[in-house]
MIFI-979184 format. One line per 5 residues: number of its first residue (from 1); their letters; for each residue x, y, z of N, C-alpha, C, CB. Coordinates in nm, 3 decimals. Each point is the difference from the previous one (the first is absolute). Last residue first. Glycine has a CB too. Layout:
N
NUM> A> X Y Z X Y Z X Y Z X Y Z ~ ...
END
This chain:
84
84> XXXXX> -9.019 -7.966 4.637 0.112 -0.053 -0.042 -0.036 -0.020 0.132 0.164 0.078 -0.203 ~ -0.504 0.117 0.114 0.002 0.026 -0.115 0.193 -0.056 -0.005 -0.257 0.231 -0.028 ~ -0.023 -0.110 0.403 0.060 0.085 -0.018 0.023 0.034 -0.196 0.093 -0.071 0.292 ~ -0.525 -0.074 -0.024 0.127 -0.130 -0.018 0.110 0.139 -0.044 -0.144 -0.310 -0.129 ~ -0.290 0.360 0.496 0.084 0.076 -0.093 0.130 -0.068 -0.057 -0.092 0.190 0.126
79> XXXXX> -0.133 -0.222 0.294 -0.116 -0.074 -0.095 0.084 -0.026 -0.104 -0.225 0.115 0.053 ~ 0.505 -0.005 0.407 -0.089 0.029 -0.110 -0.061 -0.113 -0.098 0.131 0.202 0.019 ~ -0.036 -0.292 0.500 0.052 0.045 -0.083 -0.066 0.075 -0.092 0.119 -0.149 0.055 ~ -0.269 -0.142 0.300 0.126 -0.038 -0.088 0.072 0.052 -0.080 -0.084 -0.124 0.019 ~ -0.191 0.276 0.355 -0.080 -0.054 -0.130 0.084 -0.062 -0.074 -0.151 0.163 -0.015
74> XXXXX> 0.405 -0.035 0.380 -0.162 -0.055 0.035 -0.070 -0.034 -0.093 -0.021 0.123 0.152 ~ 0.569 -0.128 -0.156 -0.111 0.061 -0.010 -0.127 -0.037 0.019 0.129 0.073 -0.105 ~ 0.279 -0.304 0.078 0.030 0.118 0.093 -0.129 0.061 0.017 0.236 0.046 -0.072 ~ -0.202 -0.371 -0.281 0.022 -0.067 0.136 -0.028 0.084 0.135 0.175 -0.129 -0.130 ~ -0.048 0.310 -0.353 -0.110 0.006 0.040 -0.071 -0.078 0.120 0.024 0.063 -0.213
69> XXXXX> 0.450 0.179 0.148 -0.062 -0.139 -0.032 -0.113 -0.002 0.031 0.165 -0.109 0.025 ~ 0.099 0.525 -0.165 -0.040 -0.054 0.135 -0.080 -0.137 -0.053 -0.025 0.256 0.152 ~ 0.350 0.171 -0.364 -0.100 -0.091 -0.049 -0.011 -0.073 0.124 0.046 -0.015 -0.255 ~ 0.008 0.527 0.164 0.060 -0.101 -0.033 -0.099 -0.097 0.008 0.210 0.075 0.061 ~ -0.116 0.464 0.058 -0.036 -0.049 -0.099 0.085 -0.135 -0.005 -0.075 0.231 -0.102
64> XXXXX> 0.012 0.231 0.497 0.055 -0.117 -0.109 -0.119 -0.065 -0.072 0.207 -0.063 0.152 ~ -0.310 0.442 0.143 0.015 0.034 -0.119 0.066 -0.096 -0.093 -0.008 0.205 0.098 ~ -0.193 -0.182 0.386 0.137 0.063 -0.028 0.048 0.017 -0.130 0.047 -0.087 0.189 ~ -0.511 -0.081 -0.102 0.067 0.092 0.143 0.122 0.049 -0.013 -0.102 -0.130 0.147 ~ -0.100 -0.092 -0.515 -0.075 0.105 0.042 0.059 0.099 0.099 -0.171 -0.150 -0.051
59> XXXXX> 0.348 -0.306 -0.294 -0.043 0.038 0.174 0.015 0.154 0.026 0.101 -0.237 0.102 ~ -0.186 -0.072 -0.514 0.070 0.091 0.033 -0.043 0.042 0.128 0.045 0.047 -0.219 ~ -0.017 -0.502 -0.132 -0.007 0.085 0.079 0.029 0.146 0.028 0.003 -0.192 0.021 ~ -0.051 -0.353 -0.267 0.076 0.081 -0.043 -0.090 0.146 0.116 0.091 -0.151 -0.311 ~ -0.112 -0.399 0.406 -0.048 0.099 -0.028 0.116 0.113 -0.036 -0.202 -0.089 0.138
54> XXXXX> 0.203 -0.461 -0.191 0.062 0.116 0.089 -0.080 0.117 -0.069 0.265 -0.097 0.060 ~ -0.282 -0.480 -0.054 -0.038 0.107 -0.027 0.047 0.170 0.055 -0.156 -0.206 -0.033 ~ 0.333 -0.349 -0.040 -0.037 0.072 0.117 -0.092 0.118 -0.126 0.255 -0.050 0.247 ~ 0.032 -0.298 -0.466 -0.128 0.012 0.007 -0.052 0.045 0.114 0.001 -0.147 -0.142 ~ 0.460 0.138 0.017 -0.064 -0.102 0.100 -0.124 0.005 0.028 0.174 -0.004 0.088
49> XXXXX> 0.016 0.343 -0.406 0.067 -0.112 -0.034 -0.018 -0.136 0.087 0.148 0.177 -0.089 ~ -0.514 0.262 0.139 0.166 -0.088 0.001 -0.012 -0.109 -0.047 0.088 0.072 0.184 ~ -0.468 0.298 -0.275 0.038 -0.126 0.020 0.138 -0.054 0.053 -0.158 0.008 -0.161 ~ -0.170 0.458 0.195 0.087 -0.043 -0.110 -0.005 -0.104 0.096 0.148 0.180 -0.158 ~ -0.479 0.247 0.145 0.117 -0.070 0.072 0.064 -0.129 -0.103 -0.128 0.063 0.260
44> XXXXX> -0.062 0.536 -0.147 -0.018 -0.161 -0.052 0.077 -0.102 0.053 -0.050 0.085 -0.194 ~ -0.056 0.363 0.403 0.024 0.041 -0.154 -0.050 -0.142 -0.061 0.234 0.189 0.015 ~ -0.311 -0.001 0.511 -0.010 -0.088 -0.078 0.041 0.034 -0.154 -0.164 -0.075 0.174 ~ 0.226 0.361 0.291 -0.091 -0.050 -0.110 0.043 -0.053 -0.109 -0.114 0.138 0.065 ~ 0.135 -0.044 0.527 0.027 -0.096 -0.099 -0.086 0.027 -0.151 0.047 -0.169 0.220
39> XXXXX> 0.098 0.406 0.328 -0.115 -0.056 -0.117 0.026 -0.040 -0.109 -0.114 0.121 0.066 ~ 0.320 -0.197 0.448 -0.055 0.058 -0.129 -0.082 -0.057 -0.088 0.168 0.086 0.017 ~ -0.064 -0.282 0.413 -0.073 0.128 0.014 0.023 0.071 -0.143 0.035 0.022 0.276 ~ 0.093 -0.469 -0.182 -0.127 0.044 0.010 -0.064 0.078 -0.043 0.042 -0.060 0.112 ~ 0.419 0.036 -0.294 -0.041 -0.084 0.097 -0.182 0.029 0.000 0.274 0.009 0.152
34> XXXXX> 0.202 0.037 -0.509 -0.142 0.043 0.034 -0.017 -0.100 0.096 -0.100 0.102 -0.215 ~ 0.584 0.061 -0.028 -0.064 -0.037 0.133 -0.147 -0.015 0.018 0.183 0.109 0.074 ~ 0.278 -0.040 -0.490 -0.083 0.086 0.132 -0.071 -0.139 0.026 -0.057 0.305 -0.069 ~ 0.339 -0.407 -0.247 -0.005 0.130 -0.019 -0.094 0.074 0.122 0.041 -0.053 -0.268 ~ 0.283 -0.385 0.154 -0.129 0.027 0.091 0.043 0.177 -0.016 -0.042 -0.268 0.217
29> XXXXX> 0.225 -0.180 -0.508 0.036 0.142 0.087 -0.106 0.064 0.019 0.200 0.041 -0.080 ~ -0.229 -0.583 -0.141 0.019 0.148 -0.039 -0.008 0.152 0.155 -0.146 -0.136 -0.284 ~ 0.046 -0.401 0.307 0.167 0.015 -0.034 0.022 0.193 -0.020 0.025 -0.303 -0.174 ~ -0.450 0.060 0.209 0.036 0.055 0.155 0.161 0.068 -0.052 -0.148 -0.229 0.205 ~ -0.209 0.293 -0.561 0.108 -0.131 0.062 0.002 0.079 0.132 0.188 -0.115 -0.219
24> XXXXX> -0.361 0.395 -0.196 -0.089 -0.143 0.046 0.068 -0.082 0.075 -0.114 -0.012 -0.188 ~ 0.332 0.495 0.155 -0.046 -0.105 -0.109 -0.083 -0.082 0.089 0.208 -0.009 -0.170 ~ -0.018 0.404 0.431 0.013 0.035 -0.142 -0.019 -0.109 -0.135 0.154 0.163 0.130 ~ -0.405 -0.162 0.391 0.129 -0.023 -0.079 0.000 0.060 -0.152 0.025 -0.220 0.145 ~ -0.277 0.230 0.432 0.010 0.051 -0.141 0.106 -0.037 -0.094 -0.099 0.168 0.099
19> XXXXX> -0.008 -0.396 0.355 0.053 0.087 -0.051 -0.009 0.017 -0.138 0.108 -0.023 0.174 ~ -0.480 0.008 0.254 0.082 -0.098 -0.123 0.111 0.106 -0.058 -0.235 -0.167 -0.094 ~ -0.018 0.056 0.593 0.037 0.115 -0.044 0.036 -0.105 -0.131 0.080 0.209 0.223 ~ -0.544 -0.330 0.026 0.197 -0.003 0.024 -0.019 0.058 -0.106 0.147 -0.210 0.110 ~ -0.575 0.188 -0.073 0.042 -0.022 0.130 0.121 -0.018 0.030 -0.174 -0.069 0.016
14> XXXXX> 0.027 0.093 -0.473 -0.096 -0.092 0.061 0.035 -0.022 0.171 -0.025 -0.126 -0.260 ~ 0.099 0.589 -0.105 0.043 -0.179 0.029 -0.079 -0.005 0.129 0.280 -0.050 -0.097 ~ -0.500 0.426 -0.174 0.067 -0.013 0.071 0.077 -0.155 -0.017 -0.146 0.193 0.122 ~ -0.176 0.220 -0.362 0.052 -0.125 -0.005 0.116 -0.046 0.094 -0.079 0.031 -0.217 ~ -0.315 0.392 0.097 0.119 -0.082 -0.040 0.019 -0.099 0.101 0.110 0.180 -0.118
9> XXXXX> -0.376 -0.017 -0.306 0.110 -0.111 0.115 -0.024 0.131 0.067 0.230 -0.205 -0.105 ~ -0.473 0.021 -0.356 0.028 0.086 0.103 0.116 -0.017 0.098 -0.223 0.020 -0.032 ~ 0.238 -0.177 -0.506 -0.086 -0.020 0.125 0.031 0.093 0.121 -0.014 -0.237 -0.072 ~ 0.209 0.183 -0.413 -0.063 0.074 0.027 -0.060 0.020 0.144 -0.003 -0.032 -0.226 ~ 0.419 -0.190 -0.034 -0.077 -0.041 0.072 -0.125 0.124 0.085 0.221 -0.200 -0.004
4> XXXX> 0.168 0.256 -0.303 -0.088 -0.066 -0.067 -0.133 -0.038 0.106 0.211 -0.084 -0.170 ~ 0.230 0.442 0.134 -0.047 -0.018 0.093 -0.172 -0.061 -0.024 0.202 0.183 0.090 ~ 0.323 -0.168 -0.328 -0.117 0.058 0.033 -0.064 -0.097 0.068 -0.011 0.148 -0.174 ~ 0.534 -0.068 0.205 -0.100 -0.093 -0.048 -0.138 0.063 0.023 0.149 -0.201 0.049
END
């Protein structure tokens, strides 16, 4: 997925660890791990089916890629509508 959300980072969660997922749901398989200490950059973000918000991602420090509820996050997330 390209990488829409232009803004600086980087970007950390909000003081706990989130798990990264391969879709917008808690339901979907946890593709890696971001806590504090990485760095976080932002692509976009999208809507669930339970109207939550989830950021689309790529965590810096170890190289996964997924989606983290914007809840998790300090700024809430990305600006950036993914566009679905």
């Amino acid at each position: 997925m390209s990488d829409l959300d232009s803004r600086s980072w980087p970007r950390q969660t909000s003081g706990v660890s989130a798990n990264q997922r391969s879709g917008s749901s808690t339901s979907c398989g946890v593709t890696g791990y971001a806590d504090n200490q990485n760095v976080l950059d932002y692509h976009c973000y999208t809507v669930s089916s339970s109207g939550s918000t989830w950021t689309y991602l790529r965590n810096d420090t170890d190289g996964t890629y997924g989606w983290v509820s914007d809840s998790l996050l300090p700024d809430n997330g990305s600006l950036v509508y993914c566009g679905f």
